[in-house]
C-alpha positions as CSV (number, residue, x, y, z in Angstrom):
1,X,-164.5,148.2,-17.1
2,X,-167.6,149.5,-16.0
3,X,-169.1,148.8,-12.7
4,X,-172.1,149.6,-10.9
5,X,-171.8,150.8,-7.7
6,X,-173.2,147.2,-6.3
7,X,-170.3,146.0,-8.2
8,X,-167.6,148.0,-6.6
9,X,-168.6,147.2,-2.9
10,X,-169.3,143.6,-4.0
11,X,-165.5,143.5,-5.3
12,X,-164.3,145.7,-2.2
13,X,-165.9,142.8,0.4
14,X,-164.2,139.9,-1.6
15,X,-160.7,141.1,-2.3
16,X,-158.3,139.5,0.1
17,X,-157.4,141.2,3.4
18,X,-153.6,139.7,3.6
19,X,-150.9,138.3,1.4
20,X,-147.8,139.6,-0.1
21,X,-146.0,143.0,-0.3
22,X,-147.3,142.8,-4.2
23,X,-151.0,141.7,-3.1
24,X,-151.2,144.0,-0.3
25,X,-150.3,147.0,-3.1
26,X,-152.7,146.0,-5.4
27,X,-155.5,146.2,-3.0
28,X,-154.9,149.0,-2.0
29,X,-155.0,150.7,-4.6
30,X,-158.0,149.1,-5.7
31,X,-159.6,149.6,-2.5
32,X,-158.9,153.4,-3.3
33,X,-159.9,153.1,-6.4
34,X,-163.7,151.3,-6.1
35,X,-164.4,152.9,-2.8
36,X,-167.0,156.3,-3.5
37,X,-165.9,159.2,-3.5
38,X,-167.1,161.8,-0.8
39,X,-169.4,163.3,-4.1
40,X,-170.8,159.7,-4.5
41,X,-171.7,159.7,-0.9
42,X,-173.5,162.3,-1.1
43,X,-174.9,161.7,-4.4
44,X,-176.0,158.0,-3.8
45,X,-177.0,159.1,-0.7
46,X,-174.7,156.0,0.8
47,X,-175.8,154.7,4.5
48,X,-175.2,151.4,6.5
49,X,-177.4,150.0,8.5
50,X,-177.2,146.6,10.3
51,X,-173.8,146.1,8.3
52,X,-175.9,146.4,4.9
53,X,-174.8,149.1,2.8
54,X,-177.9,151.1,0.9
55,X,-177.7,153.7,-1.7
56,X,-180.2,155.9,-4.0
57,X,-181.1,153.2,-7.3
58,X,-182.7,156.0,-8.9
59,X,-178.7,157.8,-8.5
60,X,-177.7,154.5,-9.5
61,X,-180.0,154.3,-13.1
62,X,-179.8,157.9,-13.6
63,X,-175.7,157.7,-13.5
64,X,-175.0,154.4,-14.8
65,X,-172.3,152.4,-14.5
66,X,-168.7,154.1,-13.9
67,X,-165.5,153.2,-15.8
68,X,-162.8,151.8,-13.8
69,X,-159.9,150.6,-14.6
70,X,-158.8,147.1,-13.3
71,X,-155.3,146.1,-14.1
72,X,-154.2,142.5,-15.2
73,X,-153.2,141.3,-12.0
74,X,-155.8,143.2,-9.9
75,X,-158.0,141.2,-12.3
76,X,-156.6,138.1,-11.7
77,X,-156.7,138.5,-8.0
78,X,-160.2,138.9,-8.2
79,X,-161.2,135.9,-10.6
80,X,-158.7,134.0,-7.7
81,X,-161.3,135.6,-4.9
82,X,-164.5,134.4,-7.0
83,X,-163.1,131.1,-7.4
84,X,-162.3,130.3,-3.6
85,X,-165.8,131.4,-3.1
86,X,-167.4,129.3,-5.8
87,X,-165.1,125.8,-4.4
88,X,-166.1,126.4,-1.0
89,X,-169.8,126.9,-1.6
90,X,-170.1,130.4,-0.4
91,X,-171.2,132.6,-3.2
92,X,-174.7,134.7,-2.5
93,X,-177.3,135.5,-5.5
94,X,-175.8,138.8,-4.2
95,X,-172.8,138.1,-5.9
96,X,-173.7,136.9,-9.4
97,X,-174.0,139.7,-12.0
98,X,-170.1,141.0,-10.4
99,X,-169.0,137.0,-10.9
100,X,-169.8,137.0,-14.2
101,X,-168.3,140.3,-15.3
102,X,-165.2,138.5,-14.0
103,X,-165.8,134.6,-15.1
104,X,-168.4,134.9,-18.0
105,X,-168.9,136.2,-20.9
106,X,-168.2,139.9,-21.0
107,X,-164.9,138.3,-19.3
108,X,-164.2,136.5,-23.0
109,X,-165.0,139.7,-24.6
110,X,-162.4,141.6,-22.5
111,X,-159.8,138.9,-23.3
112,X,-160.7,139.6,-27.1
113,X,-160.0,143.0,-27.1
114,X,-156.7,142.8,-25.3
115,X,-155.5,140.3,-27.4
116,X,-156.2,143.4,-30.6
């Protein structure tokens, strides 16, 4: 699936922090594999300030999106993280083009294509 780099920190603030053995595995490795690299540190230029993370957008339209592989349940686990925010009201405009990679259409068209 390919994610911008606002979608992978949007995704790495949502997934859940606790659960069981099997949640806590596929986190991790989720974590591991959305967080930047060292390269994209320096690339993007990657700071925080006030707890906001900032990159380089002109990194960010020059690169593209990245491919990243999200498995079926890793997937699932984060249409389950959308959905608790959506019921209790605490989605952010920040939030919206990530939810509807997961809930909306270009989630249909991934369900299409696994079902080839």
């Amino acid at each position: 699936m390919e994610l911008s780099m606002k979608d992978r920190f949007v995704l790495l603030n949502i997934l859940p922090p606790e659960g069981d053995i099997a949640t806590i595995k596929i986190v991790h490795r989720l974590r591991q594999d959305l967080a930047p690299t060292e390269q994209e540190f320096k690339d993007y230029k990657i700071t925080q300030k006030e707890g906001q993370v900032m990159w380089d957008d002109a990194m960010e339209k020059k690169r593209g999106a990245q491919e990243k592989k999200i498995g079926p349940k890793a997937f699932i686990m984060i249409e389950e993280a959308f959905e608790k925010l959506n019921k209790e009201k605490k989605l952010t405009e920040g939030h919206l083009e990530t939810f509807l990679k997961f809930a909306g259409d270009e989630k249909e068209d991934l369900d299409e294509e696994e079902k080839k």
